[in-house]
Structures are given as C-alpha cells and as structure tokens.
Z-matrix of the N, CA and C atoms (Angstrom, degrees):
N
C 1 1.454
C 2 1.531 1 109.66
N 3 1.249 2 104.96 1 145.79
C 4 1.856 3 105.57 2 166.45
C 5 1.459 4 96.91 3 -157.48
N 6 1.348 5 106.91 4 175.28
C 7 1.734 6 131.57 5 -177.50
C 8 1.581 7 96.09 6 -78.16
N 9 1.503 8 95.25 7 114.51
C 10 1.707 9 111.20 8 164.05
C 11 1.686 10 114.98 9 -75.16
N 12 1.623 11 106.00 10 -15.54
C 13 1.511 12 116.81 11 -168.48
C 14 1.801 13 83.53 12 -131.06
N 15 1.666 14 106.84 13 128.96
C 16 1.253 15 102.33 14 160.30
C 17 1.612 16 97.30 15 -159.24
N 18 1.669 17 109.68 16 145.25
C 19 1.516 18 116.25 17 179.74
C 20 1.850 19 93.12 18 -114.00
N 21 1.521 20 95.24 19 126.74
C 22 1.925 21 116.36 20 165.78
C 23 1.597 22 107.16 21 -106.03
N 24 1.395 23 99.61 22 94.38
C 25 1.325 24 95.13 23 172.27
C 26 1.668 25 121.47 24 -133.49
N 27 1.053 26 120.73 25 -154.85
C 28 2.093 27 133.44 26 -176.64
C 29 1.492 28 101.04 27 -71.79
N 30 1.725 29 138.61 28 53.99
C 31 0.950 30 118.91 29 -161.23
C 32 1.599 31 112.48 30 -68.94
N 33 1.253 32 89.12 31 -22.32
C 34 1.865 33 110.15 32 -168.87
C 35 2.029 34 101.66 33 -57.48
N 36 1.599 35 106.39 34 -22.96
C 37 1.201 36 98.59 35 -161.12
C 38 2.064 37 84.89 36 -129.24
N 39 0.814 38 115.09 37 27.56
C 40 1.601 39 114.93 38 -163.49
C 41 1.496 40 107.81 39 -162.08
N 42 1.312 41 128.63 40 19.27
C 43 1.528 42 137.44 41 -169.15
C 44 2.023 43 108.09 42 -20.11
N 45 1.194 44 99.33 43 -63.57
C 46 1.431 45 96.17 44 -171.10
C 47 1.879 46 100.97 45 -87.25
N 48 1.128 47 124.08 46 24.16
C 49 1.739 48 123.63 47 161.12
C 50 1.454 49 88.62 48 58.28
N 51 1.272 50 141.36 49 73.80
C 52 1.356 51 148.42 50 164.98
C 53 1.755 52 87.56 51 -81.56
N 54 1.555 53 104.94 52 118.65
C 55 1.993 54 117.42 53 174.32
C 56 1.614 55 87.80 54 -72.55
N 57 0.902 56 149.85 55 -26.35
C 58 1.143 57 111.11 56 -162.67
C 59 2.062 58 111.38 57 -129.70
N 60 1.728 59 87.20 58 45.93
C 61 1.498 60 105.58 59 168.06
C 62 1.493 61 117.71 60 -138.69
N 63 0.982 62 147.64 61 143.10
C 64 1.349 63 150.52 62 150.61
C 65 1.734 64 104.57 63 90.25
N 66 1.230 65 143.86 64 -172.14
C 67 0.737 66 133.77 65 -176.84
C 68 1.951 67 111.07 66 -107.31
N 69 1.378 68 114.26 67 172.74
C 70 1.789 69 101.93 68 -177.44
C 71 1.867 70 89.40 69 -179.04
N 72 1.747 71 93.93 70 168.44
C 73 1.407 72 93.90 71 177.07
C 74 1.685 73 83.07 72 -144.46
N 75 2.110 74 96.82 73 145.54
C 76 1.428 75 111.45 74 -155.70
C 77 1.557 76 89.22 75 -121.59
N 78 1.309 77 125.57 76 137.93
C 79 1.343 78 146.53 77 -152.14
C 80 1.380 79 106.13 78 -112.50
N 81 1.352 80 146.26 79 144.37
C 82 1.219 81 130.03 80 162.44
C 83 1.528 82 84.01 81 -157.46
N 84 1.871 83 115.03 82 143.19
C 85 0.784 84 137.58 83 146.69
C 86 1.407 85 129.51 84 -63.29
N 87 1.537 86 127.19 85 139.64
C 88 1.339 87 120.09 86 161.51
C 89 1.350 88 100.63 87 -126.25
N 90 1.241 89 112.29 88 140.54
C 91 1.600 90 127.09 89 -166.08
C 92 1.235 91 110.27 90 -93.46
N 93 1.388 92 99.92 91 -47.04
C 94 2.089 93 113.75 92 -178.79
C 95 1.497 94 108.90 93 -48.16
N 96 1.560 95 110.06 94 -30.92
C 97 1.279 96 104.25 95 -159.31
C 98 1.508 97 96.59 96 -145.92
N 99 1.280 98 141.81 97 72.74
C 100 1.395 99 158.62 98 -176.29
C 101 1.654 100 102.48 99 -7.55
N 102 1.758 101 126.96 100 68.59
C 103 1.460 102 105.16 101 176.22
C 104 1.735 103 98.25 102 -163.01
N 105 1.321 104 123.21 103 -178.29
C 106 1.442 105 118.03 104 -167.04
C 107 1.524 106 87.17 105 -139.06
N 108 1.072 107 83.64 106 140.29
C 109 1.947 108 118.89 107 168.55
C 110 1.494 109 94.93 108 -84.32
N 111 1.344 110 93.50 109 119.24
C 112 1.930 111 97.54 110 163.72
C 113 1.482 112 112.47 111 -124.47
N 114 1.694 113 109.56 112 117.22
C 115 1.097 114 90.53 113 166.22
C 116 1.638 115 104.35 114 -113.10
N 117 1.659 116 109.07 115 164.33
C 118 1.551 117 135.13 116 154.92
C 119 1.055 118 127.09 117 -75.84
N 120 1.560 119 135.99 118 112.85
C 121 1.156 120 133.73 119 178.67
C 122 1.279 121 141.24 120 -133.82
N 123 1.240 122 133.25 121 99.85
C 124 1.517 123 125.56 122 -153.46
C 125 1.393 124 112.11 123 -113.35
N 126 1.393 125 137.51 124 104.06
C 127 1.357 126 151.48 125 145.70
C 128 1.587 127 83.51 126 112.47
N 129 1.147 128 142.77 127 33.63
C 130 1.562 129 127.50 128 162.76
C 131 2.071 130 110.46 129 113.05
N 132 1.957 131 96.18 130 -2.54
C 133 1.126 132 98.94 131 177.21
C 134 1.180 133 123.48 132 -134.68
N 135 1.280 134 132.17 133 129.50
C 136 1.333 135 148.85 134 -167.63
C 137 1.623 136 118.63 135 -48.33
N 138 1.004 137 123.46 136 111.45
C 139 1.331 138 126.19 137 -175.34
C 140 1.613 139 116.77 138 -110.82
N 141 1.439 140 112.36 139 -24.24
C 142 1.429 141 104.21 140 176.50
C 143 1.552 142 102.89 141 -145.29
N 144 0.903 143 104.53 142 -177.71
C 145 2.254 144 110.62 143 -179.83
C 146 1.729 145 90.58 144 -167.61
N 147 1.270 146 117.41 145 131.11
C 148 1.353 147 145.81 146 -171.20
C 149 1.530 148 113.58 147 -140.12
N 150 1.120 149 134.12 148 133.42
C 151 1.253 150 141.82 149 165.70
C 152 1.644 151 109.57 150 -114.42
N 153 1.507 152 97.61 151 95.28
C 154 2.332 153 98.44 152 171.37
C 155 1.208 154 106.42 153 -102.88
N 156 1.669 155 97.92 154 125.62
C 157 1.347 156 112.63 155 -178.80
C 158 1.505 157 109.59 156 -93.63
N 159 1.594 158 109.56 157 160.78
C 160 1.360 159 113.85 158 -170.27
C 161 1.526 160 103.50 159 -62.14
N 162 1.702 161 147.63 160 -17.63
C 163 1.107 162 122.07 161 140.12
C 164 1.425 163 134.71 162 -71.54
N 165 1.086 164 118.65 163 47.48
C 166 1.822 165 122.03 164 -178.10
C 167 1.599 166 101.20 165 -114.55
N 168 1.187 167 93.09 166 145.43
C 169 1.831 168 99.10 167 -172.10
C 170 1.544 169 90.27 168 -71.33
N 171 1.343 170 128.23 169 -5.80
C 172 1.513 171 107.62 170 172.86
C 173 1.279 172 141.11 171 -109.54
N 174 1.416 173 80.21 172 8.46
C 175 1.874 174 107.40 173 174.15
C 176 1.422 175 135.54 174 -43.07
N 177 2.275 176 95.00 175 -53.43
C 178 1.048 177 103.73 176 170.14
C 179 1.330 178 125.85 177 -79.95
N 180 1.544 179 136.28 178 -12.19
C 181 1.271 180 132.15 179 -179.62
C 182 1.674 181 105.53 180 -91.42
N 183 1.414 182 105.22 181 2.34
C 184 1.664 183 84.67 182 167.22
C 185 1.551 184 101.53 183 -118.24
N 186 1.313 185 115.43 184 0.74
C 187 1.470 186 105.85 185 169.69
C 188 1.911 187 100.81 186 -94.97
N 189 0.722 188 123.79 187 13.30
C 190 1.943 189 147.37 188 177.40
C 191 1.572 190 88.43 189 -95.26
N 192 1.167 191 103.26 190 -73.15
C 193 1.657 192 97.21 191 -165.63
C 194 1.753 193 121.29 192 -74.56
N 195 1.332 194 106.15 193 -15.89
C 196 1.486 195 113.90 194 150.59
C 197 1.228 196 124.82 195 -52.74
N 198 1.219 197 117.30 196 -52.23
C 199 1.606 198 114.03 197 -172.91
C 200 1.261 199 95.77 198 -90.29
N 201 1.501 200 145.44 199 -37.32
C 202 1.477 201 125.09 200 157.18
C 203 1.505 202 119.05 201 -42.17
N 204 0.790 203 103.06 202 -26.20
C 205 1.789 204 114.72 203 -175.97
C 206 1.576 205 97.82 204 -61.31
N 207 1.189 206 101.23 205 -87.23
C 208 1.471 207 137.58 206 177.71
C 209 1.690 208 100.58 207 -16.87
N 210 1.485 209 121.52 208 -56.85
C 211 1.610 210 122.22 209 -148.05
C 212 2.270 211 81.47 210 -106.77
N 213 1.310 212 110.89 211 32.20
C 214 1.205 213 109.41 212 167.26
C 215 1.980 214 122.53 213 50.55
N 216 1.386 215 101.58 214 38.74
C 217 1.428 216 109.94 215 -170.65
C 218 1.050 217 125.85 216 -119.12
N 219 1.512 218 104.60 217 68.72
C 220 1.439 219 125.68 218 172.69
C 221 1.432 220 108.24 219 -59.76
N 222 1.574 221 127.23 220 88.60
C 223 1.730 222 121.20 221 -156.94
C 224 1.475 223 85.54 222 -148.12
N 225 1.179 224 114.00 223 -166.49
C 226 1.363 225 142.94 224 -172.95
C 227 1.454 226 93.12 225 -81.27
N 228 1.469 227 132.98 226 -61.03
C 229 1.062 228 115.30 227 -174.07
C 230 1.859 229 130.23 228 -70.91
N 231 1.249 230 100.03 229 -36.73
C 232 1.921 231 106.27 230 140.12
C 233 1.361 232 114.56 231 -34.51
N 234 1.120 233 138.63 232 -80.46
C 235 1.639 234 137.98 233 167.32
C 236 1.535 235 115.90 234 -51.56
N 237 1.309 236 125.09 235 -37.29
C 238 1.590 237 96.74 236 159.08
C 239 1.501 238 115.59 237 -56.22
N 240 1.541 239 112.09 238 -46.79
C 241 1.789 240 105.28 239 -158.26
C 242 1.266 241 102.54 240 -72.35
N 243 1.116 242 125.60 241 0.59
C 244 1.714 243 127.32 242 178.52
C 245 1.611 244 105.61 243 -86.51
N 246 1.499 245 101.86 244 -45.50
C 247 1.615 246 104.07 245 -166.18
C 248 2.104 247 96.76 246 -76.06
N 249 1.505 248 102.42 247 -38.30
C 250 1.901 249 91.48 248 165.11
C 251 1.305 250 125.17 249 -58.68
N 252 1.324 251 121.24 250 -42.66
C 253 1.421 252 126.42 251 160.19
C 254 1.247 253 121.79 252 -32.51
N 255 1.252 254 130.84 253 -49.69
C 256 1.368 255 148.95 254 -154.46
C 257 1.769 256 105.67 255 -104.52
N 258 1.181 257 115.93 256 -58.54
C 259 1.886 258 119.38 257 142.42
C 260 1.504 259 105.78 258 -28.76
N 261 1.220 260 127.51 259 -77.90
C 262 1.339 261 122.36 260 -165.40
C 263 1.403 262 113.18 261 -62.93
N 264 1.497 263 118.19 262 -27.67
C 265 1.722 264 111.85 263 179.96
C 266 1.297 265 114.27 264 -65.89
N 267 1.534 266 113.07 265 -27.25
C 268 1.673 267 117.77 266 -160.78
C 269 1.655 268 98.92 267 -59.94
C-alpha cells in the first residue's frame, strides 16, 4: 500500500502544511494509467502541472516516497528519497 494523494512541502517552516503558505509539491496517483500528477505551488498558487509516467526516471522515487509517506516515516530514508527526487528533476 502507499498514498495515491501526497503533499511534499516546507514543513520545517509550515508545521501544519497550510496550502496556501510557503511553497510544496502535491502528488496524485492515477491508477488507470500507472503515473502522478505533480503539481507546483507557491503561497496558494499554482506554478507548474507535470504528468510522470511510470517510464520516467522519476516515477520510482516518488512512488518510494509514497509508500514512505504512507507507513509515516519521516526518517533519513524519507529525506534521502526527497533529496533523489529533487537531484533527478534538475
């Protein structure tokens, strides 16, 4: 199991994930068709929309950080797959 819906955002500066403060990127699974909706969002407004398909080298580190998500493991290995995520987007 993992989170089909997941928000990565400034928790350090945003504790309770207020959408319409700081900046974050919002995850959504699609099942029909193996890939995640990404959106960009800064202060409550949308800055980017992405569709990664299950062949995108970035597929698997956000379906990594989904199921880290999911089993509540805000750890070292949660913060690596965030900081690969973010390596691999550049």
């Amino acid at each position: 199991m993992f989170d089909v819906e997941f928000v990565l955002g400034e928790l350090k500066h945003n504790p309770i994930l207020d959408l319409d403060k700081g900046r974050y990127l919002h995850f959504v699974f699609n099942k029909d068709n193996p890939s995640y909706l990404v959106t960009g969002k800064s202060e409550g407004k949308e800055l980017f929309t992405e569709k990664v398909q299950s062949s995108s080298g970035l597929y698997v580190p956000i379906l990594k950080m989904s199921i880290l998500c999911d089993l509540n493991y805000w750890t070292e290995d949660y913060e690596k797959s965030i900081e690969e995520f973010f390596n691999i987007a550049k």
